[in-house]
C-alpha positions in Angstrom: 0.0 0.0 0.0 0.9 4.0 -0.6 3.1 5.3 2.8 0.6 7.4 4.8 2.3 10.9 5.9 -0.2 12.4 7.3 1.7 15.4 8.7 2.2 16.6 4.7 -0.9 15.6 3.7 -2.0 12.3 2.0 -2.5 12.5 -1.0 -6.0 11.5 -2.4 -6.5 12.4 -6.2 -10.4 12.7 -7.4 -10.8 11.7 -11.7 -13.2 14.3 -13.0 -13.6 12.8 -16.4 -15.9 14.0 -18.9 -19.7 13.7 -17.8 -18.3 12.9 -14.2 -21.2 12.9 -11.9 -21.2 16.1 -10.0 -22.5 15.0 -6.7 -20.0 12.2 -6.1 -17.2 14.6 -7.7 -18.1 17.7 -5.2 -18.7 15.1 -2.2 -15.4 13.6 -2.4 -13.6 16.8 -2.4 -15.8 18.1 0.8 -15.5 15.3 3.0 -11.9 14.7 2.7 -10.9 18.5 2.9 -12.4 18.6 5.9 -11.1 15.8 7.8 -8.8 16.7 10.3 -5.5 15.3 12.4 -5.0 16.0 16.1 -3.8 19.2 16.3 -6.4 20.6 13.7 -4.3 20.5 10.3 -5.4 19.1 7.1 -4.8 15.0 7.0 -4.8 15.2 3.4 -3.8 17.0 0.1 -7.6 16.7 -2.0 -6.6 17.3 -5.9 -9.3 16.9 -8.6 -7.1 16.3 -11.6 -9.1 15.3 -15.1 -7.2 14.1 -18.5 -5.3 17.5 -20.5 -6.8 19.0 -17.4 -10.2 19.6 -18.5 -13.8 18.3 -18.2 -17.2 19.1 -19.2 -20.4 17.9 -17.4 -24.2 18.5 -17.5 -23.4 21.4 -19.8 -20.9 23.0 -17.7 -17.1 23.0 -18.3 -13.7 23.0 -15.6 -10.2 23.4 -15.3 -8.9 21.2 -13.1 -4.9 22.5 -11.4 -3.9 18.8 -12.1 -3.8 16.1 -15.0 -3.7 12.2 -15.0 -0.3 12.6 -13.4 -1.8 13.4 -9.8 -3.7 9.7 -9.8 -0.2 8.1 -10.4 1.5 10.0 -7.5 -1.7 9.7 -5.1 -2.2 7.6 -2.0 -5.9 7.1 -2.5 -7.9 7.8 -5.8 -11.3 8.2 -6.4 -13.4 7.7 -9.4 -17.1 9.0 -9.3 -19.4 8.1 -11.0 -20.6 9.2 -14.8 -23.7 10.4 -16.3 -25.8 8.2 -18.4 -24.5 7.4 -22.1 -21.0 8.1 -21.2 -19.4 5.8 -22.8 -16.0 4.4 -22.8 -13.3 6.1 -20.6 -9.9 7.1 -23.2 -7.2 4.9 -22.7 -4.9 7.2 -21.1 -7.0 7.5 -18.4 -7.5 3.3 -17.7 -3.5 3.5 -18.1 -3.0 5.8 -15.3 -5.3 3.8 -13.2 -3.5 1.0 -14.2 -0.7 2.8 -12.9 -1.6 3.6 -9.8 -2.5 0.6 -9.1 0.7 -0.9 -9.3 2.6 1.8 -7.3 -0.3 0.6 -4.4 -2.7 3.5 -4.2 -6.2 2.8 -2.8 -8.4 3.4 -5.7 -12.4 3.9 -4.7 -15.2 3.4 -7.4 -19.0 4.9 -7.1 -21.8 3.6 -8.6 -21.1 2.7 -12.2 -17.6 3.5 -12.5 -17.0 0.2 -11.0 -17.0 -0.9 -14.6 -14.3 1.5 -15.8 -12.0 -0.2 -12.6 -13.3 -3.5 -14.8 -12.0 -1.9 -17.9 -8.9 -1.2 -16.5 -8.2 -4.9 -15.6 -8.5 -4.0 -11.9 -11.2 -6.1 -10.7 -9.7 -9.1 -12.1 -10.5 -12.6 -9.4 -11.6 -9.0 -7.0 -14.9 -8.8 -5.2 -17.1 -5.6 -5.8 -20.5 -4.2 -5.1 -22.8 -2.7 -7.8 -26.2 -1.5 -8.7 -28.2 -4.9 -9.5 -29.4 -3.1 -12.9 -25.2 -2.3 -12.9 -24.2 -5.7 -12.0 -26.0 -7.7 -14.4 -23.9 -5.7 -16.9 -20.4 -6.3 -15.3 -21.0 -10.0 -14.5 -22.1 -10.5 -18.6 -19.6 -8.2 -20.0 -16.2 -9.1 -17.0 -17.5 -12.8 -15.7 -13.8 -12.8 -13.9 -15.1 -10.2 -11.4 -17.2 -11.6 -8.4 -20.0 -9.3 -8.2 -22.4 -8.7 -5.0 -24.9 -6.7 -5.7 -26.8 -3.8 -3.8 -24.2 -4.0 -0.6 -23.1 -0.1 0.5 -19.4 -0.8 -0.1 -17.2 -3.3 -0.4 -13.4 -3.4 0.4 -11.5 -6.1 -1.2 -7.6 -5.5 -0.6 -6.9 -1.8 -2.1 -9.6 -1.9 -4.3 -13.1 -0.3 -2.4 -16.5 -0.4 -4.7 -19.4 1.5 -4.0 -23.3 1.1 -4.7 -23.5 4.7 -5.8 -23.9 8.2 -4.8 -26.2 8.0 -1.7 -23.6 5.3 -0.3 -20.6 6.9 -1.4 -20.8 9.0 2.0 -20.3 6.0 4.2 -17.4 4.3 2.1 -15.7 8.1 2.4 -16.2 7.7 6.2 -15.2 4.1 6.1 -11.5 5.3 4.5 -11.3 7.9 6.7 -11.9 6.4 10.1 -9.5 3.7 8.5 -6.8 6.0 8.5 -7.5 8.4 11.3 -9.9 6.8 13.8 -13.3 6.9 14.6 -13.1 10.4 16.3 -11.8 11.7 13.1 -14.8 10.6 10.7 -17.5 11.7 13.2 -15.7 14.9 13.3 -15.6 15.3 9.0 -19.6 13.8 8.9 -20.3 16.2 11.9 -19.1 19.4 9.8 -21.0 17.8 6.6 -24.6 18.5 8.9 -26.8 22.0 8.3 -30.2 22.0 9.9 -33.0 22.7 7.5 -34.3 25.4 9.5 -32.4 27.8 12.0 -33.1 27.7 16.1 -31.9 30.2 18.5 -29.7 27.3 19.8 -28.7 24.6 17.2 -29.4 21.1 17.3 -26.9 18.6 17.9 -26.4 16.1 15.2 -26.4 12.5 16.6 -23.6 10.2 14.9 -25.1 6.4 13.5 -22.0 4.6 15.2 -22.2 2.0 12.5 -20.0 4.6 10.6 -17.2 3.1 8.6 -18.0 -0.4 9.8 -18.1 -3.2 7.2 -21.8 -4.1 6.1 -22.3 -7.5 6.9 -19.8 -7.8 9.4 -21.5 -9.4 13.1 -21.3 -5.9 14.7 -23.7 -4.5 11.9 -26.2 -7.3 12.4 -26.1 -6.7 15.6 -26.8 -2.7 15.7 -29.4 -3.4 13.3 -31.1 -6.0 15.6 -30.9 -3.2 18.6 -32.4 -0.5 16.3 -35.3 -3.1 15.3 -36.1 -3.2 19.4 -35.4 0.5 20.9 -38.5 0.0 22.8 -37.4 -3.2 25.1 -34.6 -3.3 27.7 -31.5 -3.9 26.3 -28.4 -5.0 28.1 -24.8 -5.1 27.7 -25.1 -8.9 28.8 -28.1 -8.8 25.6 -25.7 -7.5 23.2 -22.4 -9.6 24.0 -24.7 -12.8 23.9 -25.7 -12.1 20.4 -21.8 -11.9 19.4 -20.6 -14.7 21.4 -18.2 -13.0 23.4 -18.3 -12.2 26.8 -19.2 -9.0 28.1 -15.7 -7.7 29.2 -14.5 -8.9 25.3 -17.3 -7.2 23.5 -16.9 -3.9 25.8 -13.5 -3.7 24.1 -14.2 -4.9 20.9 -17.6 -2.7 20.4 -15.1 0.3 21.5 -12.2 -0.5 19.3 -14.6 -0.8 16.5 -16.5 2.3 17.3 -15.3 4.5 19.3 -17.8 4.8 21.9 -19.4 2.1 24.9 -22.3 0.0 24.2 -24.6 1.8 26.5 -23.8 5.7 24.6 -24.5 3.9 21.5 -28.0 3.1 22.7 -28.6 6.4 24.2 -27.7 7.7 21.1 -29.5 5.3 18.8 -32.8 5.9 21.0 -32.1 9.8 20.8 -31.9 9.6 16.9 -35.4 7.6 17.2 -37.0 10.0 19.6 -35.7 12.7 17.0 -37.2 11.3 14.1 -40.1 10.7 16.1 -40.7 14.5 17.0 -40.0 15.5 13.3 -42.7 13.3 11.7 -45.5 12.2 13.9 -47.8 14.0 16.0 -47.4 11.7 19.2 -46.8 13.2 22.8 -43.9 13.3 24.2 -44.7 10.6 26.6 -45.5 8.3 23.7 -42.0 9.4 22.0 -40.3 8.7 25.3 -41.5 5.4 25.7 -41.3 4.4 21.7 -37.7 5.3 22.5 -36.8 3.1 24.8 -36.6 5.9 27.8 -37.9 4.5 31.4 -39.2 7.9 32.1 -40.9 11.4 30.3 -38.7 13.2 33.1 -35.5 10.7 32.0 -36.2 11.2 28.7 -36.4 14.9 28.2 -33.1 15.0 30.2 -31.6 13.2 28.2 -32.5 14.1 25.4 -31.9 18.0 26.5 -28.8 16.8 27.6 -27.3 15.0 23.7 -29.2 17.4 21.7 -28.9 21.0 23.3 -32.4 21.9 23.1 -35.7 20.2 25.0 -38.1 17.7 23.1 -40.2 20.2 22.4 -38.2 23.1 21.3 -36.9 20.6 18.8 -40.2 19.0 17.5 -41.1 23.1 17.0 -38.1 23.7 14.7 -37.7 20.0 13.0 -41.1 18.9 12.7 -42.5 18.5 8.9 -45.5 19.9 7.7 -48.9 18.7 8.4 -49.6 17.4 5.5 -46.7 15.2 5.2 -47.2 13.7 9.1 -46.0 9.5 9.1 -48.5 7.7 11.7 -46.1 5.7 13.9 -48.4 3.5 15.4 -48.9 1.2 12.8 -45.2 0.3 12.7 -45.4 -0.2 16.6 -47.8 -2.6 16.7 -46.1 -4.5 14.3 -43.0 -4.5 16.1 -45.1 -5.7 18.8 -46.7 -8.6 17.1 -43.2 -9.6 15.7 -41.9 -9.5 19.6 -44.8 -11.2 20.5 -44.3 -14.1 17.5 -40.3 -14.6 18.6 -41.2 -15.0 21.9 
């Protein structure tokens, strides 16, 4: 793999071909500019480079300061996606991925540019994550390449394969927590977050501590199974049964692999619900509390006062959607009721 030096800045070169997608371009660029090493400097050198330096997109055009020369020399590379009809990428540009490659960059595809890594011969006997309507394509046209479809992200060795653009966010996360810690990528997803409306005091955004973990991995499972029952007790014992370790093992592990204990990541979780809760359903703040897994209104509104900056209320006032466009909860609850009920 490319030497790390953070203290000048790793490099990690974005390809804006012609009819790049500009979402997946722009988010690249954001995300990584923003991350951050200990002592607040930048933890790495973002350059959008593009072939003769120059490419054009949805009708606009742009000079880019660097040429294919910057994916060769970079640490990590990442090629977004490209609009509809693009066609073939020109060889000098599957060269210099080729290239970097071999002098053991990281190189991250997004959405369909997994097939242009295909083109390049760098998904050869390599396991990658597409689109279903995407994958059928690679799997007739590259049968070499073991394709998974529909996963967020998958890493296999230096080569890292995205769904596409709404997922690209958590494999950016996943490479940066990767090479900076889990402190690190809160901190760059934390910066991403603007409120849709303005309050006298801001709302806190609440991280998903699944961040940067691998999807399918037991950990994942797992968080998804405690999201699925907010509403019950949960206890550390609960959780380290349902990984097989002990509860002194998983402690660790669920910290190493997170960055936070067990018991903040349900708070958490149960504040996230009790959010989205107060943002798109009518329900009292008693039913909220209890939905969300709180033993108490009084525990609850501390709490959440407490993660969030601002009292249940005062958030539902500046979050909440408009009438019209209200979700009824309940329906959902008594279903996860029934399915309780039905396991037990």
């Amino acid at each position: 793999m490319a030497d790390f030096n953070y203290g000048t800045g790793h490099r990690v070169a974005m390809l804006a071909s012609n009819n790049v997608v500009p979402f997946e371009l722009a988010t690249a660029a954001e995300i990584f500019s923003r991350a951050r090493l200990s002592d607040g400097s930048r933890a790495y050198s973002v350059r959008i480079c593009a072939p003769n330096g120059a490419f054009r997109t949805l009708g606009l055009s742009g000079r880019t300061a660097w040429d294919l020369g910057a994916l060769e020399c970079a640490g990590t590379v990442i090629v977004p996606g490209r609009l509809l009809g693009a066609g073939s990428m020109p060889p000098e540009v599957l060269h210099a991925l080729r290239q970097a490659a071999a002098a053991g960059a990281r190189i991250a595809s997004l959405g369909d540019s997994v097939c242009v890594l295909a083109e390049a011969g760098l998904l050869n006997g390599v396991r990658a994550t597409a689109h279903r309507i995407i994958a059928t394509h690679l799997v007739r046209k590259y049968p070499e390449v073991e394709v998974t479809p529909d996963l967020s992200y998958v890493e296999s060795g230096q080569i890292l394969t995205s769904v596409g653009s709404e997922k690209s966010l958590e494999l950016f996360l996943h490479l940066i927590r990767q090479d900076l810690g889990t402190a690190a990528a809160v901190d760059a997803a934390q910066s991403l977050v603007v409120p849709t409306r303005k309050t006298g005091n801001r709302a806190q955004f609440v991280v998903d501590g699944r961040l940067g973990l691998l999807e399918g991995s037991a950990l994942v499972d797992l968080l998804n199974w405690a999201e699925k029952n907010l509403g019950r007790d949960i206890t550390l014992a609960d959780m380290a049964a349902r990984t097989g370790m002990s509860s002194r093992s998983f402690s660790r592990h669920f910290r190493e692999q997170t960055g936070t204990t067990p018991v903040q990541w349900l708070i958490d979780a149960r504040v996230r619900l009790a959010q989205y809760l107060l943002e798109n359903s009518s329900y009292g703040i008693d039913f909220v509390a209890r939905r969300s897994g709180f033993h108490s209104s009084d525990a609850f509104r501390d709490r959440f006062r407490r993660k969030v900056g601002v009292s249940p209320r005062a958030y539902r006032k500046a979050f909440r959607v408009p009438l019209d466009h209200l979700l009824d909860p309940l329906p959902q609850v008594q279903a996860d009721a029934e399915r309780r009920s039905a396991e037990l």
